[in-house]
C-alpha positions as CSV (number, residue, x, y, z in Angstrom):
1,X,128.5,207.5,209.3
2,X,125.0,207.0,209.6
3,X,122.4,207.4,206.7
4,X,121.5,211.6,208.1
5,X,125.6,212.2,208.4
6,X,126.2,210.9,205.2
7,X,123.5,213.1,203.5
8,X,124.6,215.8,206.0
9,X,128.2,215.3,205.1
10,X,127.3,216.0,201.6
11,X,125.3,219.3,202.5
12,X,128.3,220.6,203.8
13,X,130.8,219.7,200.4
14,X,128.0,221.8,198.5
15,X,128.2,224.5,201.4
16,X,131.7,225.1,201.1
17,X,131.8,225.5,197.2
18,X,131.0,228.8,198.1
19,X,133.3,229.7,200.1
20,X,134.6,233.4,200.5
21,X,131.6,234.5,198.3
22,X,128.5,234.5,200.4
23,X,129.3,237.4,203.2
24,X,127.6,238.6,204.9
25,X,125.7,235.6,204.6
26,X,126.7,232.0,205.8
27,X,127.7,229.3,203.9
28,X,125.0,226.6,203.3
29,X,124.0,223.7,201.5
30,X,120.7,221.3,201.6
31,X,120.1,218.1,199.9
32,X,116.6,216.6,199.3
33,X,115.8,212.9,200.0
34,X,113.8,210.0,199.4
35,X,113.6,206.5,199.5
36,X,117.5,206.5,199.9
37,X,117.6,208.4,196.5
38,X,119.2,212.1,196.3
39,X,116.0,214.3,194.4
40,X,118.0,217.5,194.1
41,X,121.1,219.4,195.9
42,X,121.8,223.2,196.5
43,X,123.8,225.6,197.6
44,X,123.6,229.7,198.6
45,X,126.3,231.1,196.0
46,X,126.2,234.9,197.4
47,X,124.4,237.2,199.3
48,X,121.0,238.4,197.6
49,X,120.9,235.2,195.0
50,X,118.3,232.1,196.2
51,X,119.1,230.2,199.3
52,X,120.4,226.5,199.5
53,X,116.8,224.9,200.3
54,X,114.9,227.2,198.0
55,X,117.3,226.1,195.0
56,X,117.0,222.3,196.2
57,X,113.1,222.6,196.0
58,X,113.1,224.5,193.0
59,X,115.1,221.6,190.8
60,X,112.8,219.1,192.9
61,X,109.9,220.1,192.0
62,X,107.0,218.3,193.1
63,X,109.3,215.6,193.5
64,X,110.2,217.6,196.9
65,X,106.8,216.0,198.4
66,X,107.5,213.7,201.3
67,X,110.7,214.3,200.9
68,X,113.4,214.6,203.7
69,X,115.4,217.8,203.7
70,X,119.3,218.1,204.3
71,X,120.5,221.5,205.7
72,X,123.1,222.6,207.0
73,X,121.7,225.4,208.8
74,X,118.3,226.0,210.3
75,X,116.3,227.4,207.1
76,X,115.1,231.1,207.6
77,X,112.2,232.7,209.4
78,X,112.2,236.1,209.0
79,X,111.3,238.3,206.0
80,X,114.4,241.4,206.6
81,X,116.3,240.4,203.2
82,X,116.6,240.1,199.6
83,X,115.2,236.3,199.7
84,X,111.8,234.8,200.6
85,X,111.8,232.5,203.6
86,X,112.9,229.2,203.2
87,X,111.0,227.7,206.5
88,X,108.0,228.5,204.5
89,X,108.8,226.9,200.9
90,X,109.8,224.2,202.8
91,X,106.2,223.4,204.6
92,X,104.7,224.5,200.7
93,X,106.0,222.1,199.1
94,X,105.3,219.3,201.6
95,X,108.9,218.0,202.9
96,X,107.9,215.1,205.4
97,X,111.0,215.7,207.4
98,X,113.9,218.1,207.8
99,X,117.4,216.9,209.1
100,X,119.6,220.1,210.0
101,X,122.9,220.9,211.5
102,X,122.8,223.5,213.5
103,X,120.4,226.7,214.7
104,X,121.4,229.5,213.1
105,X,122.8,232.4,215.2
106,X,121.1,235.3,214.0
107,X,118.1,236.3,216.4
108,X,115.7,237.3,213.9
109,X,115.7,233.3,213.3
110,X,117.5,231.4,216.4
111,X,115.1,228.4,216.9
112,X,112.1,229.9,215.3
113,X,112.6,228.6,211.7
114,X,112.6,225.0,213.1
115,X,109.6,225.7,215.6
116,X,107.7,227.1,212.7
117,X,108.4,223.6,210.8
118,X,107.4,221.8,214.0
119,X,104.1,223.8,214.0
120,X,103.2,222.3,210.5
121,X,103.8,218.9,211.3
122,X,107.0,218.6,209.7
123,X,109.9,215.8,211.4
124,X,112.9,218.0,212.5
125,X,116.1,216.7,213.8
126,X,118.7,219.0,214.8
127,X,122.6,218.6,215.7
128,X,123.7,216.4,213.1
129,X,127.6,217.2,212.1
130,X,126.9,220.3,214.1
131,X,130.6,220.6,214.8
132,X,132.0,220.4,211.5
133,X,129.0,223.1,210.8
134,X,130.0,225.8,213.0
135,X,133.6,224.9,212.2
136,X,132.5,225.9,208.3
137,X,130.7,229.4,209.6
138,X,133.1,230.4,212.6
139,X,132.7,233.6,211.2
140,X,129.4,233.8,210.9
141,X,128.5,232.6,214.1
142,X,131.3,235.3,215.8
143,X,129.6,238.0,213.6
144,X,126.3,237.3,214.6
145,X,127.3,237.1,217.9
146,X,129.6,240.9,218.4
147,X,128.9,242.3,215.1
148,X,132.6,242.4,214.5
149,X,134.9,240.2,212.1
150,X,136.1,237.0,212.8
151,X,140.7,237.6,212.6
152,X,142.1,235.7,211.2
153,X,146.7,235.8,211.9
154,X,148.4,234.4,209.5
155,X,152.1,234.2,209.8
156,X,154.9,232.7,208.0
157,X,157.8,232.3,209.8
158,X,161.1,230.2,210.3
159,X,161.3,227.0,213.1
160,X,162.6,229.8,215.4
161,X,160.3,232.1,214.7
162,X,161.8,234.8,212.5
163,X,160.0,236.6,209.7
164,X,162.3,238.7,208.0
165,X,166.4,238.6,208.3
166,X,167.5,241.6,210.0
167,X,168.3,243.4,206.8
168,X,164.5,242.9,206.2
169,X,164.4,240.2,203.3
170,X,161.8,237.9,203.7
171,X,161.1,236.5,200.7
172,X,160.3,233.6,200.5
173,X,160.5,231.8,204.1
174,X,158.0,229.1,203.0
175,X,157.5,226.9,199.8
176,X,155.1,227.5,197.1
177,X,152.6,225.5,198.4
178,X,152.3,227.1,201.5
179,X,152.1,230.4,199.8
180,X,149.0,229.2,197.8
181,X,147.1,228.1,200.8
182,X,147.5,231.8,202.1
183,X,146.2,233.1,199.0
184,X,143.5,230.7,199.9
185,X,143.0,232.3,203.2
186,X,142.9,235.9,201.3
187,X,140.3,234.5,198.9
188,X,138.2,233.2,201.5
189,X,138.1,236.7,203.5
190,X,136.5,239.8,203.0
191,X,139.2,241.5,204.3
192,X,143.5,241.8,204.7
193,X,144.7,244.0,207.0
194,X,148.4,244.6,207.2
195,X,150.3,248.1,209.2
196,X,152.4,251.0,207.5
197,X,155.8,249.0,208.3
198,X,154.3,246.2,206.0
199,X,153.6,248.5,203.3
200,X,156.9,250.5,203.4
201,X,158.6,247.7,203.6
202,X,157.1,245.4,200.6
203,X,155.1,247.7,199.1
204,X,152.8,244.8,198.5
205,X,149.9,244.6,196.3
206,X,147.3,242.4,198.8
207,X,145.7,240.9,196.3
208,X,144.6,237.3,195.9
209,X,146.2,235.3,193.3
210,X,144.5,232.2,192.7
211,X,142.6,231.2,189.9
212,X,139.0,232.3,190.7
213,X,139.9,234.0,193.7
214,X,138.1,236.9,195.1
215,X,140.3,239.8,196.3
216,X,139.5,241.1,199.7
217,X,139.2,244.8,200.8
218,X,142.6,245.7,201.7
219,X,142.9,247.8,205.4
220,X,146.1,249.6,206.4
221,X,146.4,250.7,209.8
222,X,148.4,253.9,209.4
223,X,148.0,255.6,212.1
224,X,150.3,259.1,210.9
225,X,148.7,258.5,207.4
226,X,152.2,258.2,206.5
227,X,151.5,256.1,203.2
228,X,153.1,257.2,200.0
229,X,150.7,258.3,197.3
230,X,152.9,255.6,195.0
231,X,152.6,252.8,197.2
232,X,151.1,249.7,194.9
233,X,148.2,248.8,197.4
234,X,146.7,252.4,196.6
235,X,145.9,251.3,192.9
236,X,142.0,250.2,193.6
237,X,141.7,248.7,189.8
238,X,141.7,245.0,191.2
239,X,140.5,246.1,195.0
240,X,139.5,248.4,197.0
241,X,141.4,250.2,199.6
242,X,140.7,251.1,203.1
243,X,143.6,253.7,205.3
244,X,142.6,253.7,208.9
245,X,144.0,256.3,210.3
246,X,143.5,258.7,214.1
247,X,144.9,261.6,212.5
248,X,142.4,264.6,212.2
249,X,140.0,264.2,209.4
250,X,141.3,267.7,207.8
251,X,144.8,266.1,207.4
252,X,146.7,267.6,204.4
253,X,147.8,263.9,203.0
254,X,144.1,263.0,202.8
255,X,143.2,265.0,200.0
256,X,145.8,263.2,197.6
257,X,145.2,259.3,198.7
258,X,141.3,259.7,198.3
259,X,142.6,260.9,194.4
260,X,144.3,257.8,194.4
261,X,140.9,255.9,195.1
262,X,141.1,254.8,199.2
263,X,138.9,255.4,201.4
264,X,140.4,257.5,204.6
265,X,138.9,255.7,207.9
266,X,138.9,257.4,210.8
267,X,139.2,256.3,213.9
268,X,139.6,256.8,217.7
269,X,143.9,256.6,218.8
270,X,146.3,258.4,220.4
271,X,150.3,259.3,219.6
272,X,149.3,257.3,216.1
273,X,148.6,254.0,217.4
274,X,145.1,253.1,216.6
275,X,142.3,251.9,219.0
276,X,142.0,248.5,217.3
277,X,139.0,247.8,219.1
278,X,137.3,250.5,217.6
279,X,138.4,249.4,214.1
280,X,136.9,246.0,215.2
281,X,133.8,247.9,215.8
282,X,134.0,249.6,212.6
283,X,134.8,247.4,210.1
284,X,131.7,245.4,211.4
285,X,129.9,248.1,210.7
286,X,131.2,248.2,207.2
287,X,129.6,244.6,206.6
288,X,133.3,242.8,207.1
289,X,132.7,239.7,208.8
290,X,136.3,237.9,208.1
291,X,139.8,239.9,208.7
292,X,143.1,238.0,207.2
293,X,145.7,240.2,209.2
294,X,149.2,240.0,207.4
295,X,150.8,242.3,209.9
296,X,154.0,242.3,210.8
297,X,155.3,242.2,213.8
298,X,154.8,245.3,215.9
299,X,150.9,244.8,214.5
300,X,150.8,241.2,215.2
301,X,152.0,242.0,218.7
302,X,149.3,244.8,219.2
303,X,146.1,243.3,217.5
304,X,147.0,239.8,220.4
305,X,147.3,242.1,223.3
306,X,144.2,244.0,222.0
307,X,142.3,240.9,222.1
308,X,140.8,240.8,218.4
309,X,142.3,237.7,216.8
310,X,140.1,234.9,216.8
311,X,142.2,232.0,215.0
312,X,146.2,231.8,214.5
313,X,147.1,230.0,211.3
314,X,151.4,229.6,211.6
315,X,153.2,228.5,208.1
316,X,156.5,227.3,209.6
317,X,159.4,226.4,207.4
318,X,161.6,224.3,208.3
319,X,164.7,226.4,208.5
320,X,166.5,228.2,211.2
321,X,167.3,231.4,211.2
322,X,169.3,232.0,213.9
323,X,170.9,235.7,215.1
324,X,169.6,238.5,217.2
325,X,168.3,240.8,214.8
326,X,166.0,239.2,213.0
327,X,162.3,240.1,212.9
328,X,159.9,237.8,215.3
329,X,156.6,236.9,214.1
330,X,155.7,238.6,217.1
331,X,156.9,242.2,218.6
332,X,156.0,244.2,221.4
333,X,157.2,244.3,224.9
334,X,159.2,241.5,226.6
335,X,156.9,239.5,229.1
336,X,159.0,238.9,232.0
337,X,156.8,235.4,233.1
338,X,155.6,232.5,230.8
339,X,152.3,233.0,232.6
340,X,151.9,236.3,230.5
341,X,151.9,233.5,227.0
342,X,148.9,233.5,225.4
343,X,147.2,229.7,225.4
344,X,146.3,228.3,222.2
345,X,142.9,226.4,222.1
346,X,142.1,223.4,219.7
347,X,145.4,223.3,218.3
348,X,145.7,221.2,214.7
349,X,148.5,220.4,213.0
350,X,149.1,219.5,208.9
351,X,151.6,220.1,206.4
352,X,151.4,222.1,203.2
353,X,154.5,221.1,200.6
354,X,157.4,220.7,203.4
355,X,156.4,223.5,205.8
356,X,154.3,222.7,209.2
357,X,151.0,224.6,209.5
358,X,150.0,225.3,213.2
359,X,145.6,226.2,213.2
360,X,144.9,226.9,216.6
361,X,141.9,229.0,218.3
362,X,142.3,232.2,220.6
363,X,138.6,232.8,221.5
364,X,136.9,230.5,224.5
């Protein structure tokens, strides 16, 4: 690395100390400095408290003074928010030069922060890591871009691609360690959406159970609102709980889960399948920029041929199954060509305990 990728690479370790707990905010970080000597670092730890560069200049002090800035994201333009803008504390407190990773995505800023540095005589360089910066706020950036969350599938499955045994035990395909990373992937989103079957079947409690971890809203797609009041994802002490449902909003059941504490969602379906695309649009709406879907299999199958999964994230044990019955990681109907596969883009491959983890984009 270079001397701006090493201070750039540092940026983003303070970015991602964040993680899960900035939405609907990015994740940054910035760095100040000079003469080959770090002044002062920062990071944004949540929506509405100070951004990364504002808490860099802050511990700088006039120290920040011909300084060169670190950021991982092009600083803010715009006035629309809880926070003052950063492009402006930056020229106050006279920063020479400002090293950044990428443009941010949102159009109220989109360029503008950087030409408003340019415009005060401040250095800017742009691009550096900008990669493993849009890798960090994938999320964001898709957000920004559709105003819908970034979905996540997570799976855990055998070598042969079974979730469950066809009596329906499923627990536990993978290790321990591969069950912590997923906990990580709940912490990290500010949603987990998993179907009725899942919920009748488990009766799961979807929350996060790391140290520290945040728990994410939890979102059944029950589209009969055939959930019983019992069911352990319906106590809202830890989380809150979202039922999206097409039934009519008058629906008797309604009445007794909203008691419970859940929120009744309605949206658009027909013969109690949902309109996921809708949801989509919804729960952007709503603020939820990341989706974890748990689903099973029938939801898996429907949420891929809906086209609203963004990133696949396989946990594969290494065990076979074997049998007929047994329930795929994937439902739905039986393509009849391989052409009808869905490709996998910028597959990457790492282990987790003993079980193989597959990463692998859907989205162009």
């Amino acid at each position: 690395m270079n001397k701006d990728e090493t201070y750039m690479n540092l940026a983003l370790e303070l970015a991602r100390k964040a993680s899960g707990r900035t939405s609907p905010n990015p994740l940054v970080g910035a760095v100040l400095v000079r003469q080959g000597r770090v002044l002062a670092e920062g990071f944004h730890r949540k929506a509405g408290t100070a951004h990364a560069e504002a808490v860099a200049l802050r511990r700088a002090g006039p120290q920040a003074r011909g300084a060169t800035l670190y950021v991982t994201l092009e600083p803010c333009c715009h006035t629309e928010k809880r926070t003052p803008p950063c492009a402006q504390a930056v020229i106050r407190a006279g920063v020479k030069r400002v090293v950044v990773a990428m443009k941010d995505p949102n159009p109220k800023v989109s360029g503008r922060g950087l030409r408003m540095l340019k415009e005060a005589g401040v250095e800017v360089r742009s691009g550096v890591l900008a990669e493993e910066a849009r890798l960090m706020n994938r999320w964001f950036i898709h957000y920004m871009k559709t105003g819908r969350p970034y979905v996540t599938l997570k799976v855990a499955q055998t070598v042969d691609g079974r979730i469950a045994t066809a009596s329906g035990e499923s627990k536990w395909i993978t290790g321990p360690s591969a069950r912590r990373a997923g906990h990580r992937l709940r912490a990290e989103s500010d949603a987990i959406m998993v179907g009725i079957g899942t919920v009748r079947a488990d009766d799961p409690s979807l929350t996060c159970r790391i140290s520290g971890g945040r728990n994410p809203v939890r979102i059944i797609v029950d589209g009969r609102l055939e959930i019983r009041p019992e069911a352990r994802v319906l106590d809202t002490r830890e989380a809150a709980t979202w039922i999206a449902t097409c039934v009519p909003e008058d629906h008797p059941a309604r009445a007794a889960l909203e008691a419970r504490g859940a929120e009744v969602i309605h949206v658009p379906g027909r013969n109690g399948k949902l309109d996921l695309q809708s949801l989509m649009n919804t729960l952007g709406q709503r603020q939820i920029t990341s989706l974890l879907l748990e689903g099973g299999s029938s939801l898996n199958a429907a949420c891929l041929a809906a086209g609203v999964v963004q990133r696949a994230v396989f946990f594969i044990a290494p065990k076979i199954l074997g049998g007929r019955n047994g329930l795929p990681s994937v439902g739905g109907p039986d393509p009849l060509k391989l052409e009808e596969a869905i490709p996998l883009k910028s597959t990457r491959l790492s282990r987790v305990g003993r079980d193989l983890v597959i990463e692998a984009d859907l989205d162009p």
